[in-house]
Biopython code that builds the backbone (N, CA, C, O; Angstrom):
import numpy as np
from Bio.PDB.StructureBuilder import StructureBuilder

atoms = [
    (1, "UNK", "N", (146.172, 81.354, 123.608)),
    (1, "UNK", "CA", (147.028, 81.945, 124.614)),
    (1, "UNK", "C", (146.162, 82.344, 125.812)),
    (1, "UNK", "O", (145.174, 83.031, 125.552)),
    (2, "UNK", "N", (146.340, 82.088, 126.794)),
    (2, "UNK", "CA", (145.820, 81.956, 128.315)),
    (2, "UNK", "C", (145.790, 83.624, 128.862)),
    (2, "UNK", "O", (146.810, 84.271, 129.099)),
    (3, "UNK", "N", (144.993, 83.917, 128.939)),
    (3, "UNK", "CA", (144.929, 85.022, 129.656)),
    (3, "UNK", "C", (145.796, 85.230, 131.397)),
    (3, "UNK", "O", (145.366, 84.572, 132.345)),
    (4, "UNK", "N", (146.905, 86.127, 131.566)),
    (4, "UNK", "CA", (147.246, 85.979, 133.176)),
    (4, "UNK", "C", (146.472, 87.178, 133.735)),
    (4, "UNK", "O", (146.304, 88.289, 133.232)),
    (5, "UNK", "N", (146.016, 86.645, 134.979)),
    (5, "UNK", "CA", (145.482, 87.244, 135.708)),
    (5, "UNK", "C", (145.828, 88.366, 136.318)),
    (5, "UNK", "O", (146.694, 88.098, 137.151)),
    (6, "UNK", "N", (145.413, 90.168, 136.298)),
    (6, "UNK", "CA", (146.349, 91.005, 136.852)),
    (6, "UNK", "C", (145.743, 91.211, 138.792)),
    (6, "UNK", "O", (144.689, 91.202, 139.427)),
    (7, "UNK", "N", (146.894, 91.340, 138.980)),
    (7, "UNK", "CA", (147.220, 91.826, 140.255)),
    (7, "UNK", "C", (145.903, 92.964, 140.988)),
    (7, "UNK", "O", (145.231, 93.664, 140.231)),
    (8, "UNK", "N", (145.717, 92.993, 142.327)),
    (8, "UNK", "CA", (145.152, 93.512, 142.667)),
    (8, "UNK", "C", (145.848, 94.900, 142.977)),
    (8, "UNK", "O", (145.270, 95.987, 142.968)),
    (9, "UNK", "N", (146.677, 94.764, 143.147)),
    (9, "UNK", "CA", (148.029, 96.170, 143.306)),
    (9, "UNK", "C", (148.498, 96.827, 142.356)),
    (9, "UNK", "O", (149.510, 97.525, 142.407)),
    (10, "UNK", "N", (147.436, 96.563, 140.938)),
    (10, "UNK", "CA", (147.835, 97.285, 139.725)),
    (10, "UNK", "C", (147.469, 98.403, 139.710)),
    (10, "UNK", "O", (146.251, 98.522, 139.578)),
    (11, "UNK", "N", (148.096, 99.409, 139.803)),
    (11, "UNK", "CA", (147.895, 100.804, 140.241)),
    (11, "UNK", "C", (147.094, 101.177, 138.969)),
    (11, "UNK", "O", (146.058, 101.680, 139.404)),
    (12, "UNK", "N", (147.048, 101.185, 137.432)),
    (12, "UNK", "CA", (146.435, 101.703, 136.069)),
    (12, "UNK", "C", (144.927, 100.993, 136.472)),
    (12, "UNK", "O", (143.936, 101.574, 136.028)),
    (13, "UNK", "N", (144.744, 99.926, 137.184)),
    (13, "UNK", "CA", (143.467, 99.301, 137.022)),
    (13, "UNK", "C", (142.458, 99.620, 137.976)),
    (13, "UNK", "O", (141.230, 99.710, 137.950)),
    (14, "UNK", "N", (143.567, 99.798, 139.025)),
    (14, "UNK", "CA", (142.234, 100.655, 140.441)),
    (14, "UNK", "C", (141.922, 101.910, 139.766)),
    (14, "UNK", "O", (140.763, 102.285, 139.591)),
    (15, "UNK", "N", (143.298, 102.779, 139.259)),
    (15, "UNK", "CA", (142.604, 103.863, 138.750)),
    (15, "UNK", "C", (141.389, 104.319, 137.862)),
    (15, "UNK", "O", (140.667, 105.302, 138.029)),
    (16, "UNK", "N", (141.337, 103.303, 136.815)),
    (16, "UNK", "CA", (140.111, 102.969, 136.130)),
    (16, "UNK", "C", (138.996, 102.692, 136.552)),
    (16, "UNK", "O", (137.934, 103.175, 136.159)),
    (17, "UNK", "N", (139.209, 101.620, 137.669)),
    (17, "UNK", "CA", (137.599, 101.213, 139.104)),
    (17, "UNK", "C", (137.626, 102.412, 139.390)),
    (17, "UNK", "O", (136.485, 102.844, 139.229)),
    (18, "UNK", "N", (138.483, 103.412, 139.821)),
    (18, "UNK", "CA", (137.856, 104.795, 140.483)),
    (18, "UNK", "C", (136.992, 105.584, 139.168)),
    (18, "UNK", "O", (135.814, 105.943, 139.168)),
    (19, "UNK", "N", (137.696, 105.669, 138.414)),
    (19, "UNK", "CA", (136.896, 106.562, 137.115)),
    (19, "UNK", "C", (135.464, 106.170, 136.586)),
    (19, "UNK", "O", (134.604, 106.924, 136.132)),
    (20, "UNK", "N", (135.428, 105.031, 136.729)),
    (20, "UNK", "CA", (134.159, 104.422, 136.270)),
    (20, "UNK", "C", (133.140, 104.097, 137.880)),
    (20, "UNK", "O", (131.967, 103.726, 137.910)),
    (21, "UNK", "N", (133.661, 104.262, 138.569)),
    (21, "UNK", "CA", (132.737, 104.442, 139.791)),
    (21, "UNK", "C", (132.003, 105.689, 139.740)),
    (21, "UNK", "O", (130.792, 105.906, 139.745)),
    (22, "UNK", "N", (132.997, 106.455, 139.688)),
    (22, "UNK", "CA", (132.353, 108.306, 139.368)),
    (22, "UNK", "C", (131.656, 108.225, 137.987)),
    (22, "UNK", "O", (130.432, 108.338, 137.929)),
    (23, "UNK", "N", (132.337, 108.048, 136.970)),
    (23, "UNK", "CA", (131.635, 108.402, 135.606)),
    (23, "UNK", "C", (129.933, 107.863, 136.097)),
    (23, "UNK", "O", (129.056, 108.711, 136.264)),
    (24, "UNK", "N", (129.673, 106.467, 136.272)),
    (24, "UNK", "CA", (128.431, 105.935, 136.695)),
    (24, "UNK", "C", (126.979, 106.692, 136.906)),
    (24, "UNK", "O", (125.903, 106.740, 136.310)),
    (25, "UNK", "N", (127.638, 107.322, 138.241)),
    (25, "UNK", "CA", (126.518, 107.871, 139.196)),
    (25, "UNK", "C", (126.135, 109.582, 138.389)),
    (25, "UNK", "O", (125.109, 110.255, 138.284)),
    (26, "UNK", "N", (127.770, 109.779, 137.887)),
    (26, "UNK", "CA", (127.569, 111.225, 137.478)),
    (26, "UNK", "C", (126.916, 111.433, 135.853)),
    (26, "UNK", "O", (126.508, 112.551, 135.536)),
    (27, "UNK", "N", (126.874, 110.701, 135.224)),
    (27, "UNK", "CA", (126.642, 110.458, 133.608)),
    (27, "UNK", "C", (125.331, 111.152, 133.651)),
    (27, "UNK", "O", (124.985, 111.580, 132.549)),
    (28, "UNK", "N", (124.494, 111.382, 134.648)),
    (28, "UNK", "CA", (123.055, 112.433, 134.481)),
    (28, "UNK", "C", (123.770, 114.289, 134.185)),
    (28, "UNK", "O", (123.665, 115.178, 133.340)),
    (29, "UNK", "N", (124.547, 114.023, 135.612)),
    (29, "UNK", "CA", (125.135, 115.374, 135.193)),
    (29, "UNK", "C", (125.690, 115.856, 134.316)),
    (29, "UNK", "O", (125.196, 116.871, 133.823)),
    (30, "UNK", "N", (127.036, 115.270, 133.736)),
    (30, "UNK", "CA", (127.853, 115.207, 132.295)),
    (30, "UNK", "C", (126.538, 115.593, 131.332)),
    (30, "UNK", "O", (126.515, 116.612, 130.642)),
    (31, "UNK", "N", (125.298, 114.488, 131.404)),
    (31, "UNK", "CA", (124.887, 114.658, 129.932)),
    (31, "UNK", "C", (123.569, 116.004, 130.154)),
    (31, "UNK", "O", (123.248, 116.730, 129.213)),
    (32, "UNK", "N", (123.120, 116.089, 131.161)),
    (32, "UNK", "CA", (121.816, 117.348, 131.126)),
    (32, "UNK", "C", (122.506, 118.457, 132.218)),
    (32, "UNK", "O", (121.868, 119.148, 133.013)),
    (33, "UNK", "N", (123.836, 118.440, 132.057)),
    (33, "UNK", "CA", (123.809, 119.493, 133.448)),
    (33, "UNK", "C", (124.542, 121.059, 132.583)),
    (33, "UNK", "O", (124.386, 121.292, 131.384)),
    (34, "UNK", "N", (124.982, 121.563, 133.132)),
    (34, "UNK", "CA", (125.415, 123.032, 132.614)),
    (34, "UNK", "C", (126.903, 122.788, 132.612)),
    (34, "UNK", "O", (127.553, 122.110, 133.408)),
    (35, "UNK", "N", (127.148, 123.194, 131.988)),
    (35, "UNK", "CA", (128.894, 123.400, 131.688)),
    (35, "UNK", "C", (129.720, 124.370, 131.535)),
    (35, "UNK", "O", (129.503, 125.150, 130.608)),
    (36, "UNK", "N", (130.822, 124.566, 132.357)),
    (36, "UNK", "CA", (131.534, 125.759, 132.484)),
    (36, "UNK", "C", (132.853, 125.704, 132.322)),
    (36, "UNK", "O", (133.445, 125.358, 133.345)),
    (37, "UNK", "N", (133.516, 125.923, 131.404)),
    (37, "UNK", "CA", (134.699, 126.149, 131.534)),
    (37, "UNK", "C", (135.514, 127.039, 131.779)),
    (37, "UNK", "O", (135.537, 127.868, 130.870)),
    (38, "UNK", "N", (136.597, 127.379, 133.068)),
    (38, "UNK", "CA", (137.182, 128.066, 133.351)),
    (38, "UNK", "C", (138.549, 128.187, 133.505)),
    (38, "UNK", "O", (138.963, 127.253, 134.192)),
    (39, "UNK", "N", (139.645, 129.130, 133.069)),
    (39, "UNK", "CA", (140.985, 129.228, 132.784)),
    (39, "UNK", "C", (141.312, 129.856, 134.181)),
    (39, "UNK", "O", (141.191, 131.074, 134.308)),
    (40, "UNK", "N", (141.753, 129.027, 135.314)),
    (40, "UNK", "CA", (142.188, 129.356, 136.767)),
    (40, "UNK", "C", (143.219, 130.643, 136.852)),
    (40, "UNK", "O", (143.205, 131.823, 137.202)),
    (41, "UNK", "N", (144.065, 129.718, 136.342)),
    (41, "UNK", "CA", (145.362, 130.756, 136.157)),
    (41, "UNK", "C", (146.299, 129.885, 134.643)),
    (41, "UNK", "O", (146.114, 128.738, 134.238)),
    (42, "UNK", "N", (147.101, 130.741, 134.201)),
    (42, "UNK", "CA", (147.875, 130.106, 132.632)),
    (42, "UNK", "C", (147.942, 128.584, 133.307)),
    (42, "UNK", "O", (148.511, 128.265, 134.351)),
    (43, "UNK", "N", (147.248, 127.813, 132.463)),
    (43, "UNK", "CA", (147.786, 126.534, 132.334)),
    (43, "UNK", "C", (146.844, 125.902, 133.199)),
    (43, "UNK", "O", (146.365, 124.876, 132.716)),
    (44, "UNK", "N", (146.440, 126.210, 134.325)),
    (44, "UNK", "CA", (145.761, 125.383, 135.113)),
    (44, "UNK", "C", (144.226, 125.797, 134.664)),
    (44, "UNK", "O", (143.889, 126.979, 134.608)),
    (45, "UNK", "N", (143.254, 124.620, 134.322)),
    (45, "UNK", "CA", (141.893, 124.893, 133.930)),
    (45, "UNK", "C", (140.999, 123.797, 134.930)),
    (45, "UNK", "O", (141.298, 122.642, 135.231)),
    (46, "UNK", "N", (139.788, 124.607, 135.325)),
    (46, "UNK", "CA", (138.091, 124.378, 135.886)),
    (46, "UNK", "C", (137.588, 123.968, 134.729)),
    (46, "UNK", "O", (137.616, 124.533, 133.636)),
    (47, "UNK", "N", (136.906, 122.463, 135.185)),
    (47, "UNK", "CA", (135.843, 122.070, 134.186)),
    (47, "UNK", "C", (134.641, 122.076, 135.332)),
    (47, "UNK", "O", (135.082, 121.480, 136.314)),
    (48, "UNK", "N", (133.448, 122.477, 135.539)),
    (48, "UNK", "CA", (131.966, 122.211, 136.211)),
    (48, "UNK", "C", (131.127, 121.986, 135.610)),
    (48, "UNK", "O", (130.914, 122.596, 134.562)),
    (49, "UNK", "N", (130.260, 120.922, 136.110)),
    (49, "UNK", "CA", (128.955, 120.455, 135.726)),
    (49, "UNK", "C", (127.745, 120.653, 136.637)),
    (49, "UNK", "O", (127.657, 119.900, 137.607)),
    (50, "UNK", "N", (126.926, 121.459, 136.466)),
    (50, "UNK", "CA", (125.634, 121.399, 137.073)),
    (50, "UNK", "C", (124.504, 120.832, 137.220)),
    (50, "UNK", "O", (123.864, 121.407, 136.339)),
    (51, "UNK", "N", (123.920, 120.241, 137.617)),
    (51, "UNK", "CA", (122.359, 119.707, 137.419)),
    (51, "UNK", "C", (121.720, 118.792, 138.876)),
    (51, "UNK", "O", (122.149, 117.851, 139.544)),
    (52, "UNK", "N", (120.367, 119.732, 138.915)),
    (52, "UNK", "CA", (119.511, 119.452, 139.613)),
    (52, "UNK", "C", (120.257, 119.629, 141.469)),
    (52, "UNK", "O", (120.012, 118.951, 142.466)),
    (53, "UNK", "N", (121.001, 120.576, 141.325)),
    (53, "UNK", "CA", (121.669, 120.911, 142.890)),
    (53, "UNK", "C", (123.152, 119.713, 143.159)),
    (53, "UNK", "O", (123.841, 119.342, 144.109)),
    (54, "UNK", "N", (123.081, 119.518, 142.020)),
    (54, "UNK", "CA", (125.103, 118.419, 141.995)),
    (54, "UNK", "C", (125.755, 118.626, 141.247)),
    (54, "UNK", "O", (125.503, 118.455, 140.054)),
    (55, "UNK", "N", (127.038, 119.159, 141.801)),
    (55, "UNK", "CA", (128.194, 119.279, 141.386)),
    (55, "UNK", "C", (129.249, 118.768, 140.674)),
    (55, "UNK", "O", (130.100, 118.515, 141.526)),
    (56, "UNK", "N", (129.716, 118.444, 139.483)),
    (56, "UNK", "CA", (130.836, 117.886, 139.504)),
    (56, "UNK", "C", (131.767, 118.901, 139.124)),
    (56, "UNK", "O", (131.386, 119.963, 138.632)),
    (57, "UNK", "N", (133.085, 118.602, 139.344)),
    (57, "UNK", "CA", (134.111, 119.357, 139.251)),
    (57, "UNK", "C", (135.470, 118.611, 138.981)),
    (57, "UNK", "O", (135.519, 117.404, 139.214)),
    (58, "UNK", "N", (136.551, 119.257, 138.510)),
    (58, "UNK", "CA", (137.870, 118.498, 137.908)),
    (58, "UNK", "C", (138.267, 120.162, 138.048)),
    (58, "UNK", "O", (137.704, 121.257, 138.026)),
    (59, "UNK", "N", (139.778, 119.512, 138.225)),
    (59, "UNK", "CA", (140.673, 121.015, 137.921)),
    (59, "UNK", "C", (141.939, 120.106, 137.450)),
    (59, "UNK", "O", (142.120, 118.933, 137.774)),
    (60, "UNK", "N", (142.630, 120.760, 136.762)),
    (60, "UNK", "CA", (143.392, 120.273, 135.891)),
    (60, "UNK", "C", (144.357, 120.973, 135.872)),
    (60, "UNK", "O", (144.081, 122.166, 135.754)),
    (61, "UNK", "N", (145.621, 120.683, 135.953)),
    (61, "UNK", "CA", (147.400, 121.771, 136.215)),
    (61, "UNK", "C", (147.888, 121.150, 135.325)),
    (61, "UNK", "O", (147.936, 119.924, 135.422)),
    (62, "UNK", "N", (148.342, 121.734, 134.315)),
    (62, "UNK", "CA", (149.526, 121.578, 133.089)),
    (62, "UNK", "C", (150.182, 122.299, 132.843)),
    (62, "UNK", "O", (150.827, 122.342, 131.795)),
    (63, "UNK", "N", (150.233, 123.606, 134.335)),
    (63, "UNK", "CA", (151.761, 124.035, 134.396)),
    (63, "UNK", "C", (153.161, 123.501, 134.605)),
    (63, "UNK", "O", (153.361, 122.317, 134.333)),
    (64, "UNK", "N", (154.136, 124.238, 135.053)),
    (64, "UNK", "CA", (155.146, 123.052, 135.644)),
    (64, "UNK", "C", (155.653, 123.442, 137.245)),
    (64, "UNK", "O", (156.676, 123.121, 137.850)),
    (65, "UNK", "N", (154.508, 124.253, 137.639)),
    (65, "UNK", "CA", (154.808, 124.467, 139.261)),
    (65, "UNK", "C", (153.526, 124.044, 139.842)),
    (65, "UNK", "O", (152.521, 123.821, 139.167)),
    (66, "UNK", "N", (153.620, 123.917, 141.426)),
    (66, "UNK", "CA", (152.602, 123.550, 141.966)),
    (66, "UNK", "C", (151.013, 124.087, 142.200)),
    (66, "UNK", "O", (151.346, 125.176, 142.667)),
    (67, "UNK", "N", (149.691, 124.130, 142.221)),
    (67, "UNK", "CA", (148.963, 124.717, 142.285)),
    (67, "UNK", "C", (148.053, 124.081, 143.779)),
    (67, "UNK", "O", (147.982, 122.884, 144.057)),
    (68, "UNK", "N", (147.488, 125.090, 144.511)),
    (68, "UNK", "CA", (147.492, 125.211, 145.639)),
    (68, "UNK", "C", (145.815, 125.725, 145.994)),
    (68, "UNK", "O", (145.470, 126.885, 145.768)),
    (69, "UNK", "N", (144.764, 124.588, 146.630)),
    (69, "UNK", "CA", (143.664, 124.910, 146.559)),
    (69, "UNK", "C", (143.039, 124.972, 147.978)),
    (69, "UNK", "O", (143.892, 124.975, 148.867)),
    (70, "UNK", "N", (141.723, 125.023, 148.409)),
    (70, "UNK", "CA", (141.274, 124.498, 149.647)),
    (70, "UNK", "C", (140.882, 123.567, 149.661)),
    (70, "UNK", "O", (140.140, 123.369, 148.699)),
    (71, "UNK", "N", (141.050, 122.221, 150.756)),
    (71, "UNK", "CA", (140.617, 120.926, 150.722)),
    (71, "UNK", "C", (139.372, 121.070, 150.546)),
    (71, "UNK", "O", (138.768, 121.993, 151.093)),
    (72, "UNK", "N", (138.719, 120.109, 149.687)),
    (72, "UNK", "CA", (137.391, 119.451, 150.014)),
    (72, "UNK", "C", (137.315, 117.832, 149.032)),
    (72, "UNK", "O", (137.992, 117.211, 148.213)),
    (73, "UNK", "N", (136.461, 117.760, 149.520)),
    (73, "UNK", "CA", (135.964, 115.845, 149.225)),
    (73, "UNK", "C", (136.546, 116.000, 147.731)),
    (73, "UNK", "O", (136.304, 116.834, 146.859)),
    (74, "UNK", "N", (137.780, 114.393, 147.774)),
    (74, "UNK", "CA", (138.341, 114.654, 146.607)),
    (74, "UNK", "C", (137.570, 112.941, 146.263)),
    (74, "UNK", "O", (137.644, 111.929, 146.961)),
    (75, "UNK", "N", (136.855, 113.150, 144.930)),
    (75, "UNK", "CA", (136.250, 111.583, 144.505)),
    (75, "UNK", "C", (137.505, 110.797, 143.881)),
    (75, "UNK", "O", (137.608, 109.578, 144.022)),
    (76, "UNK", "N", (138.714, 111.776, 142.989)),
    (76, "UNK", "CA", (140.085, 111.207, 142.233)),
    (76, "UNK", "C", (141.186, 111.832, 141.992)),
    (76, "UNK", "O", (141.251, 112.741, 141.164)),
    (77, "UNK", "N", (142.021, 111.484, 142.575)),
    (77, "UNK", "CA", (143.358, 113.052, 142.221)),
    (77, "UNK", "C", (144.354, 112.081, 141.585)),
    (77, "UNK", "O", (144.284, 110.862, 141.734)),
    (78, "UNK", "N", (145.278, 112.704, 140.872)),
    (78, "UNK", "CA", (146.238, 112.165, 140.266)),
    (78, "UNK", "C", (147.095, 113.264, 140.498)),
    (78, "UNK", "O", (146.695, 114.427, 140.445)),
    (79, "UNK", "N", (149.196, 112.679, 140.958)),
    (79, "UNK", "CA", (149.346, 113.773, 140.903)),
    (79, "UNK", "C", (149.316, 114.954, 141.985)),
    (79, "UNK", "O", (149.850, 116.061, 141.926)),
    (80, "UNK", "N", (148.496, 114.358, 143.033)),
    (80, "UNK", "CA", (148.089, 115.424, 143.980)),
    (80, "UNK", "C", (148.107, 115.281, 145.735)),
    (80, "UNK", "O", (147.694, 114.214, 146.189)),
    (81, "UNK", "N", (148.488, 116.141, 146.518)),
    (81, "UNK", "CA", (148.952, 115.642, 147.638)),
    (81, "UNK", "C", (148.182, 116.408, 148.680)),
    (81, "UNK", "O", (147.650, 117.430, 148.247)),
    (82, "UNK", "N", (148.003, 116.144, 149.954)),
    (82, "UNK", "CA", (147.036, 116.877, 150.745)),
    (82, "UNK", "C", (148.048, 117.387, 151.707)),
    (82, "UNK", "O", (149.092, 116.810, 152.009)),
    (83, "UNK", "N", (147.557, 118.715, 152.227)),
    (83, "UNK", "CA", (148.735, 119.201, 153.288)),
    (83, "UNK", "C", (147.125, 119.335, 154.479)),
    (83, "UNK", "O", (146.032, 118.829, 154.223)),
    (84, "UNK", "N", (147.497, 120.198, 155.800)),
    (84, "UNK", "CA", (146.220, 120.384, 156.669)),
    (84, "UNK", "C", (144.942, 121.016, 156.139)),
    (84, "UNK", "O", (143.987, 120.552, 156.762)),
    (85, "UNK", "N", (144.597, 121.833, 155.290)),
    (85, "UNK", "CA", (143.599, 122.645, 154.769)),
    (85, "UNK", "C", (143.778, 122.936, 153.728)),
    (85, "UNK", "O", (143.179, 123.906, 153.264)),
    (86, "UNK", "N", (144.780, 122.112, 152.876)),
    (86, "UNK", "CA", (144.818, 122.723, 151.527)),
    (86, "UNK", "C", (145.120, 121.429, 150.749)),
    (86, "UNK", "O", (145.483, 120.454, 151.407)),
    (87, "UNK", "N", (144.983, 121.303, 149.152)),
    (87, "UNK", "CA", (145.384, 119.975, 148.416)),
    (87, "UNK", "C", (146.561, 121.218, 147.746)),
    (87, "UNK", "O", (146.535, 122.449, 147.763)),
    (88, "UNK", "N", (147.696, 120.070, 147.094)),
    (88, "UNK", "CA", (148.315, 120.501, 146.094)),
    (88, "UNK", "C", (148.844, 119.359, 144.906)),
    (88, "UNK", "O", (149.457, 118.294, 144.971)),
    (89, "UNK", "N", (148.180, 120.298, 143.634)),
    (89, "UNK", "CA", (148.359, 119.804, 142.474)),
    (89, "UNK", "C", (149.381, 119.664, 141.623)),
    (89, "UNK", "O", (149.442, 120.645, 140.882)),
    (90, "UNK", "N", (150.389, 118.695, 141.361)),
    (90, "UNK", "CA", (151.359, 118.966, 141.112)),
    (90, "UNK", "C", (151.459, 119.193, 139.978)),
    (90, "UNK", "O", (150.371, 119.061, 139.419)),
    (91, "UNK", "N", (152.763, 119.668, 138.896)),
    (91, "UNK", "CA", (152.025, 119.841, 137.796)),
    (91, "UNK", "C", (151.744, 118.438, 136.740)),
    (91, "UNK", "O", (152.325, 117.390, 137.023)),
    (92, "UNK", "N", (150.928, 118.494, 135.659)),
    (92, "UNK", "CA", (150.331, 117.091, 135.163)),
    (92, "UNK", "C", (149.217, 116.772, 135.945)),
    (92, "UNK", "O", (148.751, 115.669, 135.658)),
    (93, "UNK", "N", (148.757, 117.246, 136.651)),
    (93, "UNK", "CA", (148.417, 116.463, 137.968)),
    (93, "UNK", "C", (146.778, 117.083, 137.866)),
    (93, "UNK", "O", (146.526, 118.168, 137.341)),
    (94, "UNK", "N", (145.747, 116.185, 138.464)),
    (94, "UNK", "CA", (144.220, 116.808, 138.273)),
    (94, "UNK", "C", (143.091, 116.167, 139.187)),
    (94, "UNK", "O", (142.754, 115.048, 138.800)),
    (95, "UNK", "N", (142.488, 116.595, 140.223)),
    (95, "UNK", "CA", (141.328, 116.651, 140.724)),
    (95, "UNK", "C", (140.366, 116.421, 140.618)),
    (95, "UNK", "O", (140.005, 117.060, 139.629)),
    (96, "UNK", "N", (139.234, 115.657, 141.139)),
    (96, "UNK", "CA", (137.812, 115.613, 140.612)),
    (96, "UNK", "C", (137.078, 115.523, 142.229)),
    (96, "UNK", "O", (137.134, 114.661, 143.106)),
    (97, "UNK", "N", (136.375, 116.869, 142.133)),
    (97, "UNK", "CA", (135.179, 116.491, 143.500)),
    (97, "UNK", "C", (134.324, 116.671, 143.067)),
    (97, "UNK", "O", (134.329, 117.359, 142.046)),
    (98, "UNK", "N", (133.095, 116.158, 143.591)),
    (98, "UNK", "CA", (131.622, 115.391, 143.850)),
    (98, "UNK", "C", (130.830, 115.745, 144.829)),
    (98, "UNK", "O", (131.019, 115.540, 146.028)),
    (99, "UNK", "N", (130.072, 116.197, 144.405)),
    (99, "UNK", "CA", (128.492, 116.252, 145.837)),
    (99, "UNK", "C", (127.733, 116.038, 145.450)),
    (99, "UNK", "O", (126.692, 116.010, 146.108)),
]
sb = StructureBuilder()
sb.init_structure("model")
sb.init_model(0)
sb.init_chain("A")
sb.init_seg("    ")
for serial, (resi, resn, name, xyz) in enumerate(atoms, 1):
    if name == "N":
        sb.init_residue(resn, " ", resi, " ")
    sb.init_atom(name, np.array(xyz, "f"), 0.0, 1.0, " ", f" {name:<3s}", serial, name[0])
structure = sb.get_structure()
């Protein structure tokens, strides 16, 4: 059986090229960096990784109302919408920035 070729407009498959673009570069941090977990507010949780002056970060909403942050460099959002100075997370919905 012939393999069909998927689409470049497959929304599940870019999402994956994005995840594994980040996982890549960041896999030093994940594996030697510091780890913090933090409970934002009920339902919505901070994951951070530290090492050697880089950041990674994810925030994560599994409430069922919106959660409401200050913009900065987003590497993957799902879920999530930008207004002038602020992102919002909808709920399900989760963040990942990078420096």
């Amino acid at each position: 059986m012939p393999w069909e070729r998927v689409s470049s407009d497959n929304d599940m498959l870019n999402f994956m090229k994005k995840l594994i673009e980040i996982r890549k570069p960041a896999s030093a941090i994940i594996q030697h960096g510091k780890y913090s977990l933090q409970e934002i507010k009920q339902d919505v949780v901070a994951l951070e990784w530290k090492c050697d002056g880089q950041i990674l970060k994810a925030i994560f909403n599994q409430s069922k109302e919106d959660y409401l942050l200050e913009k900065e460099t987003v590497a993957l959002a799902s879920n999530c919408q930008e207004l002038e100075n602020q992102l919002v997370i909808s709920p399900k919905g989760f963040v990942i920035f990078k420096n």
